[in-house]
C-alpha positions as CSV (number, residue, x, y, z in Angstrom):
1,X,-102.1,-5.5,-94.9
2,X,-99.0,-6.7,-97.1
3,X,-97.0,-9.0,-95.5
4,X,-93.8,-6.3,-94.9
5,X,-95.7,-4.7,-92.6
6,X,-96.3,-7.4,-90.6
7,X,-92.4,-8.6,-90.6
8,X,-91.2,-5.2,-89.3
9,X,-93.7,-4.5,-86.2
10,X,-93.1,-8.4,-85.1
11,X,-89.7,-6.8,-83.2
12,X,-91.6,-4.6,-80.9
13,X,-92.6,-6.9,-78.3
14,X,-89.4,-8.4,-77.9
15,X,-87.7,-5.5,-77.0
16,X,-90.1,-4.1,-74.7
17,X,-89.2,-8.0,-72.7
18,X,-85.7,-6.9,-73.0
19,X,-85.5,-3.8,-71.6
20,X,-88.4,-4.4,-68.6
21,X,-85.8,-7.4,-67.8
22,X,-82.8,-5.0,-67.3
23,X,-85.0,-2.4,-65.7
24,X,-85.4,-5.6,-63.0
25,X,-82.1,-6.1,-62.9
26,X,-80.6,-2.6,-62.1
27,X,-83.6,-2.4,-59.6
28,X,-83.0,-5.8,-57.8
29,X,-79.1,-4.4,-57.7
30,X,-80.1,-1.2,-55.9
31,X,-82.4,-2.9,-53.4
32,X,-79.3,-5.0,-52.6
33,X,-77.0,-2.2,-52.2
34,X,-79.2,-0.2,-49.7
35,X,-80.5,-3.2,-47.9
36,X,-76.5,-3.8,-47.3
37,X,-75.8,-0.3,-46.9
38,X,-78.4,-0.3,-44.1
39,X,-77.9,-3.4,-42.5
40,X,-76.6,-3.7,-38.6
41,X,-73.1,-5.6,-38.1
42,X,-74.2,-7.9,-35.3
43,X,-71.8,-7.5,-32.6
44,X,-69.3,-10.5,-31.5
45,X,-69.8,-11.3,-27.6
46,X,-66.4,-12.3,-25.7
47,X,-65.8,-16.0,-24.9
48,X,-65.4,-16.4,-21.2
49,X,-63.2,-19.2,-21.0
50,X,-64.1,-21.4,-17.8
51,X,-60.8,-23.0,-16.4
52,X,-60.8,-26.7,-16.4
53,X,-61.5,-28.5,-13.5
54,X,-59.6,-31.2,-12.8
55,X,-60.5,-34.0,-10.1
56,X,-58.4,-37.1,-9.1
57,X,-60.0,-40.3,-8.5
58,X,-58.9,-42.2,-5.8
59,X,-58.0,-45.4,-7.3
60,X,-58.7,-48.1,-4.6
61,X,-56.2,-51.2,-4.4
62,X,-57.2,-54.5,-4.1
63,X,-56.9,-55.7,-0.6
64,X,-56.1,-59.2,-0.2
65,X,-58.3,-61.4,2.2
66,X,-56.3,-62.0,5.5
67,X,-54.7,-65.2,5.3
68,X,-56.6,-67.7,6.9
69,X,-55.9,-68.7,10.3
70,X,-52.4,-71.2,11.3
71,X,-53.8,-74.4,12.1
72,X,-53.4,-75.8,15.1
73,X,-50.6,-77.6,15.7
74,X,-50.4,-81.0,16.5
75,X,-48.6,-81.9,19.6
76,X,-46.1,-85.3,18.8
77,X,-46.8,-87.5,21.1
78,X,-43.2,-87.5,23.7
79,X,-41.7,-90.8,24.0
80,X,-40.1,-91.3,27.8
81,X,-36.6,-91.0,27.4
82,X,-34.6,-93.6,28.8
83,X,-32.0,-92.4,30.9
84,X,-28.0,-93.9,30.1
85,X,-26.8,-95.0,33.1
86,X,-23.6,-93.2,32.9
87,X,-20.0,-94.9,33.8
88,X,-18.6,-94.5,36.7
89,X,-15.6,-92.1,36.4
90,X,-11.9,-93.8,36.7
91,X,-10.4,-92.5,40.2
92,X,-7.7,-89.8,39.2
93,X,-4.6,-90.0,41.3
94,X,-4.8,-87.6,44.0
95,X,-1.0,-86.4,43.8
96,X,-0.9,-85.5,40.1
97,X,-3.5,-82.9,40.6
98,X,-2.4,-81.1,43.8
99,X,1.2,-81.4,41.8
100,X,-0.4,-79.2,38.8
101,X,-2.4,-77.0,40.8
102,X,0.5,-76.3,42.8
103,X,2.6,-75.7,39.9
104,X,0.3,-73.0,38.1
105,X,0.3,-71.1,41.1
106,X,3.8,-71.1,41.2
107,X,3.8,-70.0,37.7
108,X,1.6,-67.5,38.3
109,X,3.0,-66.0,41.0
110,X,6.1,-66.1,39.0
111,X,4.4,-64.1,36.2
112,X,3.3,-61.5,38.5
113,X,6.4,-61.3,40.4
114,X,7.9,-60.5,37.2
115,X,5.1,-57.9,35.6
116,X,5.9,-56.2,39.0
117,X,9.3,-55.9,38.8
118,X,9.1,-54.8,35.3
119,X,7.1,-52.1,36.5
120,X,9.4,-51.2,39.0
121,X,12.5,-51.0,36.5
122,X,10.4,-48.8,34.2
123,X,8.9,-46.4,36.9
124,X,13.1,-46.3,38.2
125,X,13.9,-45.8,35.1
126,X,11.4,-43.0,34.1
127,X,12.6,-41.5,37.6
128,X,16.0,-41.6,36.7
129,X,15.6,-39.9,33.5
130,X,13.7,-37.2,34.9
131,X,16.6,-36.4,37.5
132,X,18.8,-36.3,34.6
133,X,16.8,-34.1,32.9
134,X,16.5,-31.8,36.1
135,X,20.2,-32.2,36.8
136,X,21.2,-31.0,33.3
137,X,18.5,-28.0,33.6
138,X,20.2,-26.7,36.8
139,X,24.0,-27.4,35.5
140,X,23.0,-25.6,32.6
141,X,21.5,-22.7,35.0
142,X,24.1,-21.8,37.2
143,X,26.9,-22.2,34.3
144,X,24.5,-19.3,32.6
145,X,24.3,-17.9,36.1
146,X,28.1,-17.9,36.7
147,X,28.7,-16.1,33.0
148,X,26.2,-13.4,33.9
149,X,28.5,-12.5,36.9
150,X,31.5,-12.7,35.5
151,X,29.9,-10.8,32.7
152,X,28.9,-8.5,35.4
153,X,32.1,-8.3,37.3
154,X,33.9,-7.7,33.9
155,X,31.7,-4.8,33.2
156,X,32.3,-3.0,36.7
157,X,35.7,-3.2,36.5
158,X,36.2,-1.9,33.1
159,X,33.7,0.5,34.4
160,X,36.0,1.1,37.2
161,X,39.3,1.1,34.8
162,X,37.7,3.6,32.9
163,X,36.4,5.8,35.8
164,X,40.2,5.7,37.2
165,X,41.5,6.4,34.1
166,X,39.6,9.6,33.7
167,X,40.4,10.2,37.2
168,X,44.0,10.4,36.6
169,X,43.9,12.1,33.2
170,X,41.8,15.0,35.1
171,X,44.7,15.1,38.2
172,X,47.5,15.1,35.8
173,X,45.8,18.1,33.6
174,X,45.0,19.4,37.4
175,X,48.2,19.1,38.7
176,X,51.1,21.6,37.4
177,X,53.9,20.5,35.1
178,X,57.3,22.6,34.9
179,X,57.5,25.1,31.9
180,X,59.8,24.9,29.5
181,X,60.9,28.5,27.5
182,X,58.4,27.2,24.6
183,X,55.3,27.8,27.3
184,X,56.0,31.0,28.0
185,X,54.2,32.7,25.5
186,X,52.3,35.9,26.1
187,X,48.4,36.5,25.6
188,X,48.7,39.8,27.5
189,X,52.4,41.3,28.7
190,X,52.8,42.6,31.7
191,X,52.6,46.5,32.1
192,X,55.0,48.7,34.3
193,X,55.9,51.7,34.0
194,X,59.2,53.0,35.2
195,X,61.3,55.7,35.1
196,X,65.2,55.8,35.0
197,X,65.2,56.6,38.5
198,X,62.7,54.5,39.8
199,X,65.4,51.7,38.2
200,X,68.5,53.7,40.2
201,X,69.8,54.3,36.6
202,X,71.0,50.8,36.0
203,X,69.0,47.8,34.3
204,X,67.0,45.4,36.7
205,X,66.2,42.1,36.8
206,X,64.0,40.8,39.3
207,X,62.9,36.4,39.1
208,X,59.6,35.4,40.2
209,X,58.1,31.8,40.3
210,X,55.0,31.4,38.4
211,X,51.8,29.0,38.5
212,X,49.5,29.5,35.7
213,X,46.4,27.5,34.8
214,X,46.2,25.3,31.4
215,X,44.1,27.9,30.0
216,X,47.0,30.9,30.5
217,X,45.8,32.6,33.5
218,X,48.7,33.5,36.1
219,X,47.0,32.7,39.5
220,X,50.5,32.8,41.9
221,X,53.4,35.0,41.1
222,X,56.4,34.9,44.3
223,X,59.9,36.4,44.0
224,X,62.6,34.3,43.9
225,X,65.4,36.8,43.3
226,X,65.2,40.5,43.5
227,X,65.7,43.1,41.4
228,X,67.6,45.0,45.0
229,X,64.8,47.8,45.2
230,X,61.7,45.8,47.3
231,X,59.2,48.4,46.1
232,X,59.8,47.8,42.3
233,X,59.7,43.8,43.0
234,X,56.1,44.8,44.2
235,X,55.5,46.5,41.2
236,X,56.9,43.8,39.0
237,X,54.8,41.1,40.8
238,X,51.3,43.2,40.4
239,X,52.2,43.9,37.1
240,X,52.7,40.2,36.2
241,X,49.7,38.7,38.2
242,X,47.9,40.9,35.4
243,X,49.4,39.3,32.7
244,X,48.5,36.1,31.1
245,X,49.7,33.1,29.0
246,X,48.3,32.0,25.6
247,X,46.9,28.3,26.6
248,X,49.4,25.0,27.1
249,X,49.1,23.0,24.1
250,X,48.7,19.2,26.3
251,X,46.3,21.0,28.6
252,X,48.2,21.1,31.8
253,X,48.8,23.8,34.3
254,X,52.8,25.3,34.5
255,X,54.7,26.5,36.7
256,X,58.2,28.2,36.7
257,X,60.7,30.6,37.1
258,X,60.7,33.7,35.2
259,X,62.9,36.6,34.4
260,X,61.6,40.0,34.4
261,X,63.9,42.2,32.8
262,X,64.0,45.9,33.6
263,X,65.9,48.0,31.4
264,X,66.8,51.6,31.5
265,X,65.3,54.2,28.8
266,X,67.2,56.4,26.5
């Protein structure tokens, strides 16, 4: 063989290494990707948490020892006391000290002699005051007691004034006054007839007296004067006792004396 021949199938091998190596690889890759692919996802298990559980020691204090015990204590030994023979007290005079006693009794006395009448002025005066006080309360009582009746009193006779008053008013409107020619004034005029003869062909006149309320009505006609025929006066007086007056301007009732005229007809 020539030596070219050799040079050119040297290559062979080589590339048979090469491409076994990448046939590995893409195998290798594919077992990985289905192993993964396949593969279970374990499953995470819950924590249960566990509370905490606390405990609290007792811390014990140190207790101190008891003390110890007091001694004993030691009784001093008690010297006799001597006695001082005291002195004999100087003899007080016997009239000084009745005098003194004497004299704060009196004082006392005195004292309460005059707390008591103190007392007594105070309560006399208190009871003074309080008859003042009472006095002035019934002084002022019957002076309101005495202006209520006279208030009274006042009142009833005004009262009274007024009642009499009114009393007199009504008995002078009751009781007739005399007419004067302005009252006569007729509401209704008496009627009559007549005739010529029945006047015995002259004119007549025949006077009456009149009473007549305020209000106009004639309530007592009398002759006065007559006409000289006694049946026409009765016809004159019925005629007028028909009639009636406009009412009085004061109120009042009238009386009066009043003309009838009769004359004869043409």
């Amino acid at each position: 063989m020539s030596q070219s021949s050799i040079t050119m199938q040297t290559p062979n091998p080589m590339k048979k290494k090469v491409i076994a190596a990448l046939v590995a690889v893409v195998i290798g890759h594919g077992a990985v990707l289905w192993a993964v692919s396949h593969m279970r996802v374990p499953e995470l298990q819950k924590i249960e948490k566990k509370p905490v559980q606390v405990k609290f020691l007792k811390i014990k204090e140190d207790v101190p020892p008891p003390p110890p015990p007091p001694a004993a204590p030691v009784k001093p030994k008690v010297k006799p006391v001597e006695k001082p023979v005291k002195p004999k007290p100087l003899p007080k005079p016997v009239e000084k000290k009745i005098v003194a006693t004497k004299t704060q009794k009196v004082e006392q006395k005195q004292v309460q002699q005059d707390d008591t009448l103190l007392k007594q002025k105070l309560e006399q005066q208190r009871l003074d005051q309080l008859k003042r006080d009472q006095d002035a309360r019934d002084k002022a009582a019957r002076e309101q007691a005495a202006k209520d009746q006279a208030a009274r009193e006042q009142a009833a006779k005004d009262q009274a004034k007024r009642e009499q008053d009114e009393r007199d008013r009504q008995a002078k409107l009751n009781q007739p006054r005399k007419a004067t020619p302005g009252d006569i004034e007729w509401a209704k005029r008496p009627f009559l007839r007549f005739t010529n003869t029945d006047l015995g062909n002259q004119a007549r006149v025949v006077v009456v007296r009149i009473n007549a309320t305020a209000d106009g009505r004639i309530t007592d006609v009398k002759v006065v004067q007559s006409s000289g025929i006694p049946s026409l006066d009765e016809r004159a007086v019925k005629a007028i006792r028909g009639a009636k007056f406009r009412p009085t301007k004061d109120g009042r009732a009238i009386y009066g004396e009043l003309p009838y005229e009769m004359n004869l007809k043409k």
